[in-house]
C-alpha positions as CSV (number, residue, x, y, z in Angstrom):
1,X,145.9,-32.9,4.0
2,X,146.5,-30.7,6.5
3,X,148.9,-28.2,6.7
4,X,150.2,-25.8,9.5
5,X,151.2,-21.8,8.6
6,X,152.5,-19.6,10.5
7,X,151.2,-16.1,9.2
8,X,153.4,-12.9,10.5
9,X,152.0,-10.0,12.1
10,X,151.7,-8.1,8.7
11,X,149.7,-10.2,6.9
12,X,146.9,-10.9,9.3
13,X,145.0,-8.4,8.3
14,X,144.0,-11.2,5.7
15,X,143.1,-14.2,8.3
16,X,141.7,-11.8,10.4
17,X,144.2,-11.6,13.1
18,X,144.7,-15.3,13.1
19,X,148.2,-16.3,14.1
20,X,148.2,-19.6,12.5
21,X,145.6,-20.9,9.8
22,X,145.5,-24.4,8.1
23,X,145.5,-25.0,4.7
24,X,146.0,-28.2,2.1
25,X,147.8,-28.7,-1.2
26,X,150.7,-30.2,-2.7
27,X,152.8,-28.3,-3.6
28,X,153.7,-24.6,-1.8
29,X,152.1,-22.9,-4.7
30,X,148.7,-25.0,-4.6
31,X,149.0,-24.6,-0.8
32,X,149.0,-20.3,-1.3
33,X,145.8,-20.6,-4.0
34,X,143.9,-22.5,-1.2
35,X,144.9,-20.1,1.5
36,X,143.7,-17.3,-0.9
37,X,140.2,-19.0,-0.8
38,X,140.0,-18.3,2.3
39,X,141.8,-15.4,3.1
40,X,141.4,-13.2,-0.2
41,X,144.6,-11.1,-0.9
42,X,147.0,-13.1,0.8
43,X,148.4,-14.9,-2.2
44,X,149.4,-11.6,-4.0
45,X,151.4,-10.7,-0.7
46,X,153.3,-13.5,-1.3
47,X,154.2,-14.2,-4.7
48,X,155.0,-11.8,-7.7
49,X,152.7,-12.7,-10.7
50,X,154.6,-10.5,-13.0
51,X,157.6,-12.8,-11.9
52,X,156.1,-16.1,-13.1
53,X,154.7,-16.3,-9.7
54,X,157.6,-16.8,-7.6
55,X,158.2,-15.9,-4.7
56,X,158.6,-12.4,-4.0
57,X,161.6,-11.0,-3.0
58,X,161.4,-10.0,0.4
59,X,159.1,-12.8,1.6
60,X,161.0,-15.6,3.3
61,X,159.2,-18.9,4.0
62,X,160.3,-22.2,5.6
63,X,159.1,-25.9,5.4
64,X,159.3,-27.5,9.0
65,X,162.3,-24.6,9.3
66,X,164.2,-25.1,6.0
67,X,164.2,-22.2,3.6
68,X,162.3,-23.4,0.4
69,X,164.6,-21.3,-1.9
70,X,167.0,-23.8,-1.3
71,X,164.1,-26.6,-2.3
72,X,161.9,-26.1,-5.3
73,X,160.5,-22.7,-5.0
74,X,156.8,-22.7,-5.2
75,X,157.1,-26.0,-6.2
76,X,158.3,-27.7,-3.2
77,X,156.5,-30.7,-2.2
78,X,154.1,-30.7,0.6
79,X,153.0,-33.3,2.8
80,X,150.5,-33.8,5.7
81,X,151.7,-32.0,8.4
82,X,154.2,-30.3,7.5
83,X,154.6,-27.0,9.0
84,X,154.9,-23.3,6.4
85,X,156.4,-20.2,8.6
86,X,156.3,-16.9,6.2
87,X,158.9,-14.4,7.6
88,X,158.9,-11.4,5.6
89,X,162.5,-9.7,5.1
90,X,162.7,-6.3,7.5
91,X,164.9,-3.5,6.1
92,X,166.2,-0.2,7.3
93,X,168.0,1.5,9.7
94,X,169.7,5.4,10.9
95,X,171.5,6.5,8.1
């Protein structure tokens, strides 16, 4: 099963500049431990293991454009295919 994701420019320093990477699984959270096989570090970026290893806060990510927070979480289905964009949060501005 193959699986398109879209990696933003502050986390390719794990798929070594690589602006799109494949990867197979499931479900979104057997999708991230095969990515990390690959592209150590990456997973920990992503989701919080202190929080039951969801999502972290300030990472956004999208199945074929729809927010997964609005699926299952981690647990949203995969299929063959299907395409992952990770868009972390950005934050700040003159006070």
């Amino acid at each position: 099963m193959a699986i398109e994701v879209r990696i933003p420019t502050i986390l390719r320093q794990y798929t070594d500049g690589q602006k799109a990477v494949e990867g197979s699984g499931d479900t979104l959270a057997n999708l991230f431990a095969d990515l990390e096989t690959r592209h150590t570090g990456i997973r920990a970026r992503l989701v919080d293991a202190d929080n039951g290893d969801q999502l972290r806060r300030f990472v956004n990510v999208y199945l074929n454009d729809e927010d997964v927070r609005f699926l299952d979480g981690v647990e949203t289905k995969l299929s063959d295919g299907d395409s992952i964009t990770i868009l972390p949060a950005v934050a700040g501005g003159a006070a």
